[in-house]
N, C-alpha and C positions, 0 to 999 in steps of 0.2 A: 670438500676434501680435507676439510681442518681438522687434525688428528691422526693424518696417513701420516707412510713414512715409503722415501723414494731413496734408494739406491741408483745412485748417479754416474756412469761409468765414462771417463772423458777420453776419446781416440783421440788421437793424433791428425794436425790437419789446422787449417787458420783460422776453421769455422770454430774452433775450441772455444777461444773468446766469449761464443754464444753462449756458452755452458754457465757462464757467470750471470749474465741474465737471468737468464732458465732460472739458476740456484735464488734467486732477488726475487721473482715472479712466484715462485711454488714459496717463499717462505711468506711473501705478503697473505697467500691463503692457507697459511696454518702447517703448511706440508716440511718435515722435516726430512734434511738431506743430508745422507751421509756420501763418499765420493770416492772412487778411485780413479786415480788419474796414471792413464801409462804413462810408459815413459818416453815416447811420442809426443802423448799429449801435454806431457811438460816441459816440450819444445816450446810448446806457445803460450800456458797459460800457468802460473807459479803454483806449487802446492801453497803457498802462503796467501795467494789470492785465493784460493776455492775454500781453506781452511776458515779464514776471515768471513767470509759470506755462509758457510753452513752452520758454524760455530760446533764443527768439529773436527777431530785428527784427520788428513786423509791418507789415505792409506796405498801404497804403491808397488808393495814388496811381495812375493808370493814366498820368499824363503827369511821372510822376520822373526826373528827371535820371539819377541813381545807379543806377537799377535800369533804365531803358528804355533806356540805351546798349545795353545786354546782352539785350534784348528780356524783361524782367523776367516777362510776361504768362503769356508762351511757357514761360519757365523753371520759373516756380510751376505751370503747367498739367501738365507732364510729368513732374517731381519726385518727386511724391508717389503712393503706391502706392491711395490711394486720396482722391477729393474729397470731402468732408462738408459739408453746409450747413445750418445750424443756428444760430438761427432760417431755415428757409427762408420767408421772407414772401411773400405775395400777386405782390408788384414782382419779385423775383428769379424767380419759376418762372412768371412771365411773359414776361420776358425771355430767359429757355432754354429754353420752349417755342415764343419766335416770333425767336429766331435773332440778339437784340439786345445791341446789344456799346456800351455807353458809359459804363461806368465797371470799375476794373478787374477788380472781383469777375463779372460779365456777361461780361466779353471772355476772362476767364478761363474759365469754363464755355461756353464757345465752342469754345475753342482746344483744350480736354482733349483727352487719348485713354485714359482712365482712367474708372474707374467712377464714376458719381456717385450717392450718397443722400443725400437729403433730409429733414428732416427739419420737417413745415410746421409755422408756427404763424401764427394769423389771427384776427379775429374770427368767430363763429359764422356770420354773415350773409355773409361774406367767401367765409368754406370753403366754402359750400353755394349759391354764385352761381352763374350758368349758364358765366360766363368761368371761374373759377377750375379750377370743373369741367374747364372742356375741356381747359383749360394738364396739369391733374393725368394727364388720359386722355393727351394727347398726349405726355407726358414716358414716360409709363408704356410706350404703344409705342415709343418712342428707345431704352427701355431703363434709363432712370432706375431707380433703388431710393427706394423710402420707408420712413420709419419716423414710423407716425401718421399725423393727431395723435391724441390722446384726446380723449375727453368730459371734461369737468369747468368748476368755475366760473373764469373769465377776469379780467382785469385791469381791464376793462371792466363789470366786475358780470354780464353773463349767462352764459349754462350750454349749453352742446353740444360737440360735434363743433369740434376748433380749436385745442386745448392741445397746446404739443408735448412729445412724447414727454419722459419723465424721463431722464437721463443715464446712467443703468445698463442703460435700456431702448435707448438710442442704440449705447453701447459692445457688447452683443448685435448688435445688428444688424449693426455696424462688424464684429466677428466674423463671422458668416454669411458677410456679402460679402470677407471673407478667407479662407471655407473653411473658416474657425476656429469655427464655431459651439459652443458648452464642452457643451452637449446633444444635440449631436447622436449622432443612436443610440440616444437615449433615451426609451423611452416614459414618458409622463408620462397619469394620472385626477387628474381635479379635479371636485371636488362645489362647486355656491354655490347660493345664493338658499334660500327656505324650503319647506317642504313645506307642502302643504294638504291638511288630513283631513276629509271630509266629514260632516258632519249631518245632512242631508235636499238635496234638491237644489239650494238655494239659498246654503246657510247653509256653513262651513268653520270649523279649525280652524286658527290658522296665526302668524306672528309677524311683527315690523318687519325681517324680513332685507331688503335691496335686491337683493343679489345680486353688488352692486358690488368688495366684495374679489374675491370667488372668480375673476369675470371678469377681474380683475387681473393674477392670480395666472398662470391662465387664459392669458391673453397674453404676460404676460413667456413663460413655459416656452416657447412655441412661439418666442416671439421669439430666446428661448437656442436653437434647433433643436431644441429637444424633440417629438415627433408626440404631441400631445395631444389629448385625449379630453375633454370637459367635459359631465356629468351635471347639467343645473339645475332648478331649480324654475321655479315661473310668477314671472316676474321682464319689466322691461320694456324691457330692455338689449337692443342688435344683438350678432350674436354675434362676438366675435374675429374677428380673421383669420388665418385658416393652422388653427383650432381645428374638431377635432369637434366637434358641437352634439347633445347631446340632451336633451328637454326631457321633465320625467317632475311629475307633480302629488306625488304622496304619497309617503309613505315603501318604504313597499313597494314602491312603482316603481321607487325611486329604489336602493334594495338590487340589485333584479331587474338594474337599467340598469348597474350598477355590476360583478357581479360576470361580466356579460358583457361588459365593456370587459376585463378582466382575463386575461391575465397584463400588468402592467405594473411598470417599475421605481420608478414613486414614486408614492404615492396620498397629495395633500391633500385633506383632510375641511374644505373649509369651508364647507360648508353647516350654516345651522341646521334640523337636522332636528324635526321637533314628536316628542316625548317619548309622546304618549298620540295613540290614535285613537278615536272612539267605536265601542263593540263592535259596533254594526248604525247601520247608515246607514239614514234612513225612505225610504219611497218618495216620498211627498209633502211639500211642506210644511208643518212641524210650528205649529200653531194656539193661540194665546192660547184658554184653557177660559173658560168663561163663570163656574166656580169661581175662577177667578185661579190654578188649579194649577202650578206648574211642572215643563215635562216630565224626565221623568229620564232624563239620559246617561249610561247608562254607558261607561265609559274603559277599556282594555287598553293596554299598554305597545307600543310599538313596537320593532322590532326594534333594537338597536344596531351599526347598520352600520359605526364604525368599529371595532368589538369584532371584530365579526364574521368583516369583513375582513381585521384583523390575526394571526386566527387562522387562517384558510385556509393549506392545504398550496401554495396558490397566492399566497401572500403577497408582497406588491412588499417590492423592498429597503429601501425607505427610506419609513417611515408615518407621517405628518403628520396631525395632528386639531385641531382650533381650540375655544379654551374660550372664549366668551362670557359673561363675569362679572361681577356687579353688585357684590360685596363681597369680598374676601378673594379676589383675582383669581390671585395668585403659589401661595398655600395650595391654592387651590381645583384649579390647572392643574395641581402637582405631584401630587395624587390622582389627578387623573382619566388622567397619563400612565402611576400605577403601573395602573391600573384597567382603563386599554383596551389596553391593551401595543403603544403607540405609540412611536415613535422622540423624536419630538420632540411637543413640543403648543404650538400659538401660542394665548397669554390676552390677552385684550384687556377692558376696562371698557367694557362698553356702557349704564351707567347714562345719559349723556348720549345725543346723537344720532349717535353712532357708525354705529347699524343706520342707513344710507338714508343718512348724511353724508357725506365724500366728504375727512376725512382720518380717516385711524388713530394710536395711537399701542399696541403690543406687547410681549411677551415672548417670546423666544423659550426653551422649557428643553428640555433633550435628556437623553435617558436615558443619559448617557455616567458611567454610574455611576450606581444609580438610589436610592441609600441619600445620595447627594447632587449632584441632580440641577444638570447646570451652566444657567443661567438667565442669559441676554442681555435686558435692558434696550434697547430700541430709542427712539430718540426719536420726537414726532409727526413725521407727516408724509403725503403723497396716499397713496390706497391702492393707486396705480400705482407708485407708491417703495416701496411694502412689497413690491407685488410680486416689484419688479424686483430687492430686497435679497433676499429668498426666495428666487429663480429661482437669484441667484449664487451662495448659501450653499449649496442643493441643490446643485450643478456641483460645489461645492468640496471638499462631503463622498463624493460618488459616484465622483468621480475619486481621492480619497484612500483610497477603498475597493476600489477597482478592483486 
């Protein structure tokens, strides 16, 4: 991307903030950003702050003196190799779905002849309105690009569909629609959510996975251009987009589903897999004895599919497995990366509500010397931020191996 140039258009909305990111991310790769910011979106975020980070004027005004001599609208419309909008709010992609031009950031997305993505953010009830709907479908046949939103919890306090996208997941995208996408060509397997071992036909074995990283994970990669393949458990998520979906209950499915995705260049294990299955499954529902007896299960191990996997003659290049751990999480992951002969292993503490919650915080340790293995500290943060940190760091290493 080094040597584009992005026109940056900032809606109104708390997710503005992001926008500063974004601008920090697109200049580490070369990409110059000029900005308008309504005047919504300079409720939340200073023209002095966006100016400082592009290291340019930004611009606000659709009736300026200094700039509309020069048809300023027109100029910022054609400039830039590609238009981003970010927050795209409710108000904007309504206005460039129905052709309305009255303030400059609107009469700008008028005038383009350049691509545009978008990037929405809304309230929950907002996204899933029957208008906002149609403005989304009607942009989408113009030809619009999106990116998002996600699920997650809002500024507002509720939880769906409406969060936009994280900034690493933006600068992806902004790739793609440069051709640049850093995955592309790259097949990419991702395992998430848990497995369920049956008891009898009511009854299971199974853990608090959500499923929610892995779908993360999940999505960045394809959002990188990677053709991804994603193996899940019974989980209650819609599936990605751009992602294969396949949904498998147990372990042994989940092996089966797995090693016929395969050949692939990089396999994340982030699934929590259950450890044991019971050795026979009843036919019926198993019954309180009028003894008070309790019935006996017995347990056999499950296969270890990332083991497994790592060992095939079919082995992706690059193999990721996730340690789930309640104590001694750094200790614990560095075993299990000597043990499963993994590339890297992401350890995370799920003593809290990690499983089913909806940020992470990680280690990343890589077998880059495995007598002392290197270990990256990641800060908390959404698990659409881990992803979209994952997705990069993946790109970073495969092209450096290339």
């Amino acid at each position: 991307m080094r040597g584009k140039s992005v026109l940056l258009i900032i809606g109104g909305g708390i997710a503005a903030y992001k926008s500063l990111e974004l601008i920090r991310l697109l200049a580490q790769r070369g990409v110059r950003t000029r900005a308008i910011l309504t005047k919504a979106g300079a409720e939340f975020v200073t023209p002095l702050s966006v100016a400082s980070l592009t290291g340019e004027k930004v611009h606000d005004d659709l009736f300026s003196l200094t700039d509309e001599t020069a048809m300023g609208h027109i100029e910022l419309s054609r400039s830039a190799d590609l238009v981003v909008v970010a927050p795209a709010t409710a108000d904007l992609m309504a206005k460039m779905a129905n052709g309305l031009a009255n303030d400059l950031a609107s009469t700008t997305l008028l005038a383009t002849d350049k691509k545009v993505l978008m990037a929405p953010a809304m309230n929950v009830r907002m996204w899933k309105s029957p208008s906002a709907k149609r403005n989304f479908e009607t942009l989408q046949r113009d030809g619009v690009q999106f990116v998002g939103p996600n699920d997650g919890e809002m500024a507002c306090g509720e939880f769906g569909p409406g969060r936009m996208a994280e900034p690493a997941e933006i600068v992806a995208a902004i790739e793609r629609a440069f051709g640049d996408a850093p995955l592309k060509g790259i097949k990419a397997l991702v395992t998430a959510g848990p497995t369920r071992e049956p008891v009898d036909p009511v009854r299971f074995l199974a853990n608090h996975s959500s499923g929610k990283q892995g779908y993360a994970i999940a999505s960045a990669l394809a959002a990188a251009g990677a053709e991804t393949t994603l193996i899940s458990g019974p989980v209650s998520l819609a599936p990605p987009p751009g992602v294969k979906l396949t949904r498998v209950t147990t372990a042994l499915e989940m092996l089966t589903a797995c090693e016929a995705a395969l050949p692939a260049d990089v396999l994340v294990m982030a699934a929590a897999v259950a450890d044991w299955r019971p050795d026979a499954i009843a036919n019926s529902k198993l019954k309180k004895s009028t003894d008070r007896v309790v019935p006996l299960i017995r347990l056999v191990e499950n296969p270890d599919i990332l083991a497994t996997l790592a060992a095939r003659a079919t082995r992706p290049r690059l193999v990721i497995g996730f340690a789930a751990e309640t104590d001694e999480v750094v200790a614990n992951a560095v075993a299990k990366l000597k043990r499963k002969g993994a590339d890297w292993i992401i350890a995370n503490d799920v003593s809290g509500d990690v499983m089913g919650g909806d940020r992470n915080r990680v280690h990343l340790i890589s077998a880059a010397g495995v007598e002392a293995p290197l270990i990256e500290e990641w800060p908390e943060m959404t698990k659409q931020e881990v992803g979209a940190r994952l997705a990069a760091r993946i790109a970073e290493q495969l092209k450096g191996a290339a």
